[in-house]
C-alpha positions as CSV (number, residue, x, y, z in Angstrom):
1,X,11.7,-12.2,-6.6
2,X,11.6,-13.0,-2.8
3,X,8.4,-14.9,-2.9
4,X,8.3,-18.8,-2.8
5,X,5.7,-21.4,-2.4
6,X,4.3,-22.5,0.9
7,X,3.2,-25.6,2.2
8,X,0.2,-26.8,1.0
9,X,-1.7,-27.1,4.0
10,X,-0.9,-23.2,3.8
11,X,-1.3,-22.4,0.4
12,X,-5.3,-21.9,0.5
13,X,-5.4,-18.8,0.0
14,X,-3.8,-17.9,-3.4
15,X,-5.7,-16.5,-6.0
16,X,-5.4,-15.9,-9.5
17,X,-6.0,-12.2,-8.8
18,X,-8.3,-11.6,-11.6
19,X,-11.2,-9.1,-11.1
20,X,-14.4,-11.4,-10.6
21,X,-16.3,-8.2,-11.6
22,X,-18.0,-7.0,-8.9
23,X,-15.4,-3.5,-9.2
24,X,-15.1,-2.8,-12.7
25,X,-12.5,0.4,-12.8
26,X,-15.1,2.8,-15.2
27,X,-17.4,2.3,-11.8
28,X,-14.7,4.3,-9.9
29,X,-14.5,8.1,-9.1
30,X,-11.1,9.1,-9.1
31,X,-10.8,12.7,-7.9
32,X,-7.6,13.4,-10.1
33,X,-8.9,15.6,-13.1
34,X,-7.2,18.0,-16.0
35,X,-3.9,17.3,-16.9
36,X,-3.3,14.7,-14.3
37,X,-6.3,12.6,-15.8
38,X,-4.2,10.6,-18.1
39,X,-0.7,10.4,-16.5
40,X,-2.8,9.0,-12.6
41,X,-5.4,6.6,-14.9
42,X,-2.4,5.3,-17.0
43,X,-0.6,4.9,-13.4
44,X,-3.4,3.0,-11.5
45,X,-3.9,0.9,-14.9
46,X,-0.3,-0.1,-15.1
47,X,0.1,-1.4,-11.1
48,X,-3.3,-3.0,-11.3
49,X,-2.0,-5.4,-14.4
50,X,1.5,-5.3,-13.1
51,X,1.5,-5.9,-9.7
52,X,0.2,-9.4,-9.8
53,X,2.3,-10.1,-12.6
54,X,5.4,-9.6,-10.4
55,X,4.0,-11.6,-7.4
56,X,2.8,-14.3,-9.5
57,X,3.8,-18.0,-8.1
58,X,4.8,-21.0,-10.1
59,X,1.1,-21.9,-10.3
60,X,-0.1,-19.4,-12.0
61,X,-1.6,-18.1,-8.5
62,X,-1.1,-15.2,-6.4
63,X,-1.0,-15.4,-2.5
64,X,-3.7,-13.4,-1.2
65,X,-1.9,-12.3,1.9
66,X,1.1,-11.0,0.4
67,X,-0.6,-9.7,-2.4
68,X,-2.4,-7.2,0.2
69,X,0.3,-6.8,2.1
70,X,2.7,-5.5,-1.6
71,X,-0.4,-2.8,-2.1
72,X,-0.6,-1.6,1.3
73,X,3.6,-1.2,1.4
74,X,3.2,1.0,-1.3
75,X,0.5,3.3,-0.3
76,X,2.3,3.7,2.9
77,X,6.0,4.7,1.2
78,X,3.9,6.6,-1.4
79,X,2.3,8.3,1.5
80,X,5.4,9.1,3.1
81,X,7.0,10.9,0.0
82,X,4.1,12.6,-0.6
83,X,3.7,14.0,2.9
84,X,7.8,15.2,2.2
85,X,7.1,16.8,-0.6
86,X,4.4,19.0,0.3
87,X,6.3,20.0,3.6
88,X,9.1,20.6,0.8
89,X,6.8,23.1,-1.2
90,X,5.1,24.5,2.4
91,X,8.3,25.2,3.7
92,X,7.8,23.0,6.7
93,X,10.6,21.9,9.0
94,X,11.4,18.2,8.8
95,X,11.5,18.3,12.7
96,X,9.5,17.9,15.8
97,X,6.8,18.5,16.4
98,X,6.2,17.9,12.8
99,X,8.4,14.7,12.4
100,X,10.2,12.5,14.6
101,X,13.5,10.3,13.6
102,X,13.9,7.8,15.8
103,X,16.8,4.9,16.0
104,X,16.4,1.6,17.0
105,X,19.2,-0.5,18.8
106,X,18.9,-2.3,15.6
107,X,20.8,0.6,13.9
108,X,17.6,1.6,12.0
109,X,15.9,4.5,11.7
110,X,12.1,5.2,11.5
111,X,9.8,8.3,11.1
112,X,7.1,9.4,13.2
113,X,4.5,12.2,13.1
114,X,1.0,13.2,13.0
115,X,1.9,14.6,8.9
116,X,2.3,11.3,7.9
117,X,-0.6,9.4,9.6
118,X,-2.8,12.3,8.2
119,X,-1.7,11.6,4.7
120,X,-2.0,8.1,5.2
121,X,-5.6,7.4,6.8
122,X,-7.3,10.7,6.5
123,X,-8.9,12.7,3.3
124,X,-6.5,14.1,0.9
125,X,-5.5,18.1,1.8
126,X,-9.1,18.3,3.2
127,X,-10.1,18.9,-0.7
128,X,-11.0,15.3,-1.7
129,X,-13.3,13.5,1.2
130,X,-12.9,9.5,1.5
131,X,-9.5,9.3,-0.7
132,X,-6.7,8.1,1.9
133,X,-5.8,4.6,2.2
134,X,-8.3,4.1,5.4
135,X,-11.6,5.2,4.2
136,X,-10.7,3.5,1.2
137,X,-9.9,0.5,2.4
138,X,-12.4,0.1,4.9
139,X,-14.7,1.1,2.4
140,X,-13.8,-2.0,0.7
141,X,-14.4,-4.3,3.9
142,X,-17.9,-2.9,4.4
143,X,-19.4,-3.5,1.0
144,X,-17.5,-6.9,1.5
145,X,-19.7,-7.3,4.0
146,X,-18.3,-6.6,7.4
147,X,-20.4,-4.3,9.9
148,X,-18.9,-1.0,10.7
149,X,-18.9,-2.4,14.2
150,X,-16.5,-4.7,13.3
151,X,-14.4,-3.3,11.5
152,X,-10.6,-3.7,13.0
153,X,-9.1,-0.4,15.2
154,X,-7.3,1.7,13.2
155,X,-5.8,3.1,17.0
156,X,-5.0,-1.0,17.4
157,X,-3.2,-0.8,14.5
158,X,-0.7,1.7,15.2
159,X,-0.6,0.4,18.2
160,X,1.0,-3.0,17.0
161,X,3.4,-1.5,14.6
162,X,4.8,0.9,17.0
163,X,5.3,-1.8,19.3
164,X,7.2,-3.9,16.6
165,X,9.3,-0.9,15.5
166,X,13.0,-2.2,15.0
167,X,12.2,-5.8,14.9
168,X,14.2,-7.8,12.5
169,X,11.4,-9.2,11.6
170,X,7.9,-7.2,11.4
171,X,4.8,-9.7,12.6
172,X,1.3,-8.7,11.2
173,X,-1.9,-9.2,13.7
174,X,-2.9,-12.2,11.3
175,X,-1.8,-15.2,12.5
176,X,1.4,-17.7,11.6
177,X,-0.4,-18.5,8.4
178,X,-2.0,-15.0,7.6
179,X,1.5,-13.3,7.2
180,X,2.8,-12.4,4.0
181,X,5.7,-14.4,2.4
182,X,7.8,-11.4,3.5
183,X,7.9,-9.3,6.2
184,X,6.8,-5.4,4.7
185,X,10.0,-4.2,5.0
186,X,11.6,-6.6,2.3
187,X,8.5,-7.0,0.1
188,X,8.4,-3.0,-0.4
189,X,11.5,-3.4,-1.5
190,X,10.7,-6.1,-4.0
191,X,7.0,-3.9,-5.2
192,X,8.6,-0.2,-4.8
193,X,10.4,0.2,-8.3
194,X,7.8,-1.3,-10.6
195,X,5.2,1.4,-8.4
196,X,7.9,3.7,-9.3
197,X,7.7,2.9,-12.7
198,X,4.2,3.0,-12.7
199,X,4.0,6.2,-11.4
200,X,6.5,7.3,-13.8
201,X,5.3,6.3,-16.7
202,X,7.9,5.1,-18.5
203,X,9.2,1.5,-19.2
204,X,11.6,-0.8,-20.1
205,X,12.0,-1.7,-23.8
206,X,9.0,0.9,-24.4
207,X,9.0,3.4,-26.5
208,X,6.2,5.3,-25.1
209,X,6.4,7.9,-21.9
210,X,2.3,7.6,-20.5
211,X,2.9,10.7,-18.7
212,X,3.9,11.6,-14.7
213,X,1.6,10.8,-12.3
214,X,1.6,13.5,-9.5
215,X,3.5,13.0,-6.5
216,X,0.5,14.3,-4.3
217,X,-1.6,11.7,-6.4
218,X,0.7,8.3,-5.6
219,X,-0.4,7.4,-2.2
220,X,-4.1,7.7,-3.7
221,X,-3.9,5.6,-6.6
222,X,-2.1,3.3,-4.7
223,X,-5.5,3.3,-2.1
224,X,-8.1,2.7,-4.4
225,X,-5.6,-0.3,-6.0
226,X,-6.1,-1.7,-2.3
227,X,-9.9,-1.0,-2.5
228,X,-10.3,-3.1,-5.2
229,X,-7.6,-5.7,-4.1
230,X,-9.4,-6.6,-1.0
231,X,-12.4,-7.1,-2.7
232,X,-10.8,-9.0,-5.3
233,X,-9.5,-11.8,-2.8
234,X,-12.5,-11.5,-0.3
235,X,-13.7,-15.4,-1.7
236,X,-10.1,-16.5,0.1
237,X,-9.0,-13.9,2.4
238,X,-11.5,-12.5,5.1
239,X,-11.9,-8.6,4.1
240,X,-10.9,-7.8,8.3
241,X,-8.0,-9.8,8.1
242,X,-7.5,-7.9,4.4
243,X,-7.7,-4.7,5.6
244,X,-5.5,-5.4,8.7
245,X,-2.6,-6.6,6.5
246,X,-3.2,-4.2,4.1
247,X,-3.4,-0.9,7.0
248,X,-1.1,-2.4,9.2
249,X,1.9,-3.0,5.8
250,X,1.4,0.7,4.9
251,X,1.5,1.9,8.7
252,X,5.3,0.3,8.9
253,X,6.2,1.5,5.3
254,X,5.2,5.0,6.0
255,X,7.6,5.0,8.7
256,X,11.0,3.7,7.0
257,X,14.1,5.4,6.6
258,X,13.7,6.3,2.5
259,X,17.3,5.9,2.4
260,X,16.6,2.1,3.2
261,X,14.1,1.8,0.0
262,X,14.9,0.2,-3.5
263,X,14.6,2.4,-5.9
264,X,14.9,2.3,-9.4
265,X,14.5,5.8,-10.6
């Protein structure tokens, strides 16, 4: 695990990451239905329980910050291979003005294009209204109580990550002491495979297959985890400053060279 302890004075914001029941999950409509019901339930079920279990510190706690940060990593790479796999099926051409590889001086290479950021922050397919990660998660700030009005901008968001594009090390709008305890890049990398797992339905040591979520699915489940995440930590971690770690993770992470990502299966 990458994640350590930080100092005390910055350490207020950890949280045991239990649901304080203001969300239970038989409250939410998930749009997946028919023979996807069980595989994306079993999926959203498994990286609710799992994923704090993985960033869990030494004191039982988990730190709010990064803990928004690991969901929003993953609903932007889940994003990402979703968008590529229904350009795979449609036939579309992994090239502009579609997509955009770009290198950094760094030696890295990122991916840019309006495919992505529509997977990412808009409705899913334009069949399901309110499912991508922005609606969601600003959903969640709002009934946390921040006005619509201020709410952070979404166009300020891209903005920031664009402009920290092949950095060595990726700085959130939050703050010295609002960042995660790893930059996006590295903590995807530490969240990916057990999201992967999740998805898949299968795990270590059990003999049980739960079923495969749907690709198309993934970056869904992975946005109403974050819905409920940042209303989980909202008593610690301001639901603005939630949903900009959260957006701004998943921005970066939809972006990354998937060549670059752990992955375990």
């Amino acid at each position: 695990m990458v994640f350590g302890r930080r100092k005390k004075q910055e350490s207020s914001t950890s949280t045991n990451a239990s649901n304080d029941g203001n969300n239970s999950d038989g409250n939410i409509d998930f749009p997946w239905k028919g023979a996807d019901l069980a595989p994306c339930n079993f999926a959203f079920g498994h990286l609710r329980d799992n994923l704090p279990k993985l960033l869990q510190q030494k004191d039982g706690g988990v730190h709010a910050e990064t803990y928004a940060s690991s969901i929003g990593c993953i609903a932007g790479f889940a994003a990402q291979t979703s968008a590529f796999e229904k350009m795979k099926q449609k036939g579309i051409p992994f090239s502009p003005p579609n997509l955009n590889f770009i290198s950094t001086k760094n030696g890295k290479t990122y991916c840019f294009g309006d495919t992505l950021n529509f997977e990412l922050c808009n409705h899913w397919e334009g069949e399901v209204s309110g499912c991508g990660l922005w609606p969601l998660a600003a959903g969640a700030a709002s009934v946390s109580g921040v006005a619509n009005a201020n709410l952070p901008s979404l166009e300020a968001m891209f903005a920031h990550v664009s402009s920290q594009i092949g950095a060595d090390k990726v700085l959130l709008r939050v703050g010295s002491h609002g960042q995660p305890m790893a930059p996006p890049e590295q903590l995807l990398n530490a969240v990916w495979p057990i999201a992967e797992m999740c998805f898949s339905g299968t795990f270590p040591n059990v003999n049980h297959e739960f079923g495969i979520a749907s690709v198309k699915y993934r970056p869904i489940i992975a946005s109403f985890l974050a819905n409920k995440i940042i209303q989980d930590v909202k008593s610690v971690l301001p639901p603005e400053t939630a949903l900009t770690i959260v957006m701004e993770s998943a921005i970066l992470c939809s972006k990354l060279d998937p060549a670059t990502v752990n992955s375990k299966i």
